[in-house]
N, C-alpha and C positions, 0 to 999 in steps of 0.2 A: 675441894671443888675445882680451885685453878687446874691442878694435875689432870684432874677429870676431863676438863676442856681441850689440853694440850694432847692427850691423849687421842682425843676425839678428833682432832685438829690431822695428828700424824694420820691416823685410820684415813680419814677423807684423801689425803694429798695420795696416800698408798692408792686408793682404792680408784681414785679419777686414774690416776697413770696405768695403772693394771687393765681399766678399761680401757683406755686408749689403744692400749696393746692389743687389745682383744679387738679394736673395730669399732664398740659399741656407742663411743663420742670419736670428736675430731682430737688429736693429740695437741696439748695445749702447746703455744709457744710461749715461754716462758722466758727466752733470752733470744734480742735481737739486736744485730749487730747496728753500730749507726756511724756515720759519718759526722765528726767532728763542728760545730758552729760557731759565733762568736761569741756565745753566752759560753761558752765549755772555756775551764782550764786548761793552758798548752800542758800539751805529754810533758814535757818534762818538769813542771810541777807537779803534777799528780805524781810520779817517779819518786819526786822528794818528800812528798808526802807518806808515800808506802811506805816511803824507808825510814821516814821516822813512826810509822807507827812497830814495823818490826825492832826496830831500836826500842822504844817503848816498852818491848815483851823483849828483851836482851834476846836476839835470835837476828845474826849475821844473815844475810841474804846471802845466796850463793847461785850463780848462773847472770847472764846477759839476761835485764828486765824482757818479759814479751807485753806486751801495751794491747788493749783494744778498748775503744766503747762501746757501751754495752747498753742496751735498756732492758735492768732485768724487773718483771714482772711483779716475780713472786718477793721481790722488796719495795716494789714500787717508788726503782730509782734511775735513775741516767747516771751510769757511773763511769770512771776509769776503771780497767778490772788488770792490776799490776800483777803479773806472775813469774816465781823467782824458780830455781830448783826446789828451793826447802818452804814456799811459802806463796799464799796467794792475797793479794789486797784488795778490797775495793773502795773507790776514791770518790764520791760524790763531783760529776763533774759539773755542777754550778761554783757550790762554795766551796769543795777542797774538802768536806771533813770526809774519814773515815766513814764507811756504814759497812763494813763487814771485813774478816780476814780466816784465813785458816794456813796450819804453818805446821811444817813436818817437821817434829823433833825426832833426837836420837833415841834408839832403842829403850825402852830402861836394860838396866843387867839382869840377867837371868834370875838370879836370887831374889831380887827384888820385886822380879813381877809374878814370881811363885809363889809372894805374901801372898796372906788375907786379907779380907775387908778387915779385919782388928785392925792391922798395920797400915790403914789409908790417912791420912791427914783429915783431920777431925773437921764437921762441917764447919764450923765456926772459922778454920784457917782457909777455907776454902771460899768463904763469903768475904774473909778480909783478901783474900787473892783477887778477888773477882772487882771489891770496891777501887783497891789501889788501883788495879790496873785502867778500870775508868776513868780514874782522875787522871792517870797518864795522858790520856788522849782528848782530855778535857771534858767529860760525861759526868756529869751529878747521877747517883742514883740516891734514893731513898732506901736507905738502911732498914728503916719500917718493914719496906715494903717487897723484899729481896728474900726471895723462897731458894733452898737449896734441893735437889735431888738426886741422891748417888742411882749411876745407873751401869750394867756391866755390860757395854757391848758385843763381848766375844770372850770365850773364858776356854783356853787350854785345858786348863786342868779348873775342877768345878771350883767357883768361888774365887781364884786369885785376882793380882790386880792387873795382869797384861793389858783390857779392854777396858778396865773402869775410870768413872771418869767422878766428878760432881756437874751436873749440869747447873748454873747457877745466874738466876732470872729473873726478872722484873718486867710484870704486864705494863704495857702498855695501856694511859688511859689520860686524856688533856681534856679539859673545859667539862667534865663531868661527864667523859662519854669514854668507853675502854674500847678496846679496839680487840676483836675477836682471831685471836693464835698469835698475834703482834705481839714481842717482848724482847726488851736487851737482853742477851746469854750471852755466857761465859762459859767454855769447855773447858775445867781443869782438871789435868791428869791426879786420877785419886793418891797415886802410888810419889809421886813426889813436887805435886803442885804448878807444875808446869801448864801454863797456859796453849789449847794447841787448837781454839776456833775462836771467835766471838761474832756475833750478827746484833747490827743497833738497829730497834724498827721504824717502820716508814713514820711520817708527820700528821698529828690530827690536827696541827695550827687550826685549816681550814674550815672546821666543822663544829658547829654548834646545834645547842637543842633549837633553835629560832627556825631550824632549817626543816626541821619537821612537819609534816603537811599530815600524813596518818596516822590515826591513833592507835595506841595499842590495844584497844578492843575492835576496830576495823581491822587493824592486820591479823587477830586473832580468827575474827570471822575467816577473810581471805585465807589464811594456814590451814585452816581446819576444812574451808571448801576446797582445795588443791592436794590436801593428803590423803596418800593411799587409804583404801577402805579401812586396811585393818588397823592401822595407826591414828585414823581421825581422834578416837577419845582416849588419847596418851595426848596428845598436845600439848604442852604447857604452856606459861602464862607468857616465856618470853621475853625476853629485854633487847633494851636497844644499844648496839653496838657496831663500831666501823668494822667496816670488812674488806678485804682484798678481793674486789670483782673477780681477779684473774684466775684469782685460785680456785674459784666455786664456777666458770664458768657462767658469771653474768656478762653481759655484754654491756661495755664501757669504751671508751677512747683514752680517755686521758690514767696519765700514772696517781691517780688519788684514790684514795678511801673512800666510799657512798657511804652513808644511815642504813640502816637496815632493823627491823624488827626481827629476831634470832627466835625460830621456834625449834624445838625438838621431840621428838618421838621416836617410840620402839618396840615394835612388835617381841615376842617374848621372841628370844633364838634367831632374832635377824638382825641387821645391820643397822646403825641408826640413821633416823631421816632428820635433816637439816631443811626447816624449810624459811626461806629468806622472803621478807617482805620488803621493799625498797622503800624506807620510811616518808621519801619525798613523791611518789609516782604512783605508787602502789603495786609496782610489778611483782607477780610475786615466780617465787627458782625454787621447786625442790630438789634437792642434792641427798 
């Protein structure tokens, strides 16, 4: 079911940007540049920071840091975003932790990425790769709670391990409420366990069930008045989970999560409808 969702999650982000492309919505901004204030980290701790999270993943920075801050969206963060030749960081600029990085390692050798998936590093070493390396950077995850899924993004020859990877992750979910495509990953290389992404998700500190004003038979109502004709009776029941306004094109201000009542529907042979009910207001978005 998780996969299902994350699934559904990539579909939508492909599908808003495609449209963008086409005209048919406004193209989201999703990164905007910001000038520095006196709540932000000076540049060069955040500098010291990237570099120990690359030290953390044994992977030498290489090139003169290039620095910007950033408000990106689709993490719902104000960050430093430190980038090396081999490797890019992002630095939470209130407190300094890490919330994202991605890091270019060496080739594998030839031989080795003409294995097969037999020859990838078993999910289990892939999950202890992913826990260790959390605790580097000081992140609890729940063992419990930690799904692995090998995935082959680009394959030479059919099957090898050139492109594969384990993607390995933990939904997001605080105060009893989960947070909808939100989850810490880990990208590691199938073929010899080299770590070469990870993104930690934004904060549901904020949000509790008390903050709830609609219910979920009013928002069912609302979903089911706002869906397309041929989808009203696919509607399901719905639950309630944080969402990234930015991503679904709600309209918000601030970098936080809202409530939302999560419906979905699907005409046979079309595309699925996402319809958002705003748990506090009742506005409702289909996407």
């Amino acid at each position: 079911m998780r996969h299902r969702k994350f699934t559904c999650l990539l579909f939508l982000t492909i599908l808003s940007f495609a449209q963008a492309a086409e005209g048919i919505i406004p193209p989201p901004k999703m990164q905007l540049p910001r000038e520095p204030d006196k709540d932000d980290i000076p540049k060069d701790k955040a500098i010291a920071a990237a570099r120990g999270v690359c030290d953390a993943f044994a992977l030498n920075p290489t090139g003169t840091p290039r620095v910007r801050l950033v408000e990106f969206r689709m993490d719902l963060c104000r960050a430093w975003e430190v980038s090396y030749d081999n490797a890019c960081v992002k630095i939470e600029s209130r407190k300094g932790q890490p919330v994202g990085a991605r890091f270019s390692r060496p080739p594998l050798p030839a031989e080795l990425a003409k294995k097969k998936k037999d020859s990838a590093i078993p999910e289990a070493e892939a999950k202890r790769i992913a826990l260790q390396a959390a605790e580097k950077i000081g992140l609890a995850l729940d063992a419990d709670k930690v799904t692995c899924d090998y995935q082959d993004l680009w394959e030479m020859e059919k099957g090898d391990l050139l492109g594969a990877i384990w993607v390995v992750y933990q939904p997001t979910e605080a105060n009893g409420i989960k947070a909808f495509g939100s989850a810490t990953f880990f990208s590691v290389r199938a073929a010899d366990g080299a770590i070469e992404a990870l993104s930690l998700p934004h904060s549901l500190s904020g949000l509790t069930k008390d903050d709830v004003k609609i219910t979920q038979e009013e928002a069912l109502r609302r979903a089911r008045e706002k869906a397309q004709p041929e989808v009203r009776d696919q509607v399901d029941k719905g639950e309630l989970l944080a969402v990234n306004p930015f991503m679904f094109r709600i309209p918000a201000e601030k970098l936080e999560p809202i409530l939302c009542w999560v419906f979905r529907a699907q005409a046979e042979g079309g595309p699925p409808n996402i319809i958002f009910v705003n748990a506090v207001d009742g506005a409702v978005y289909v996407r």
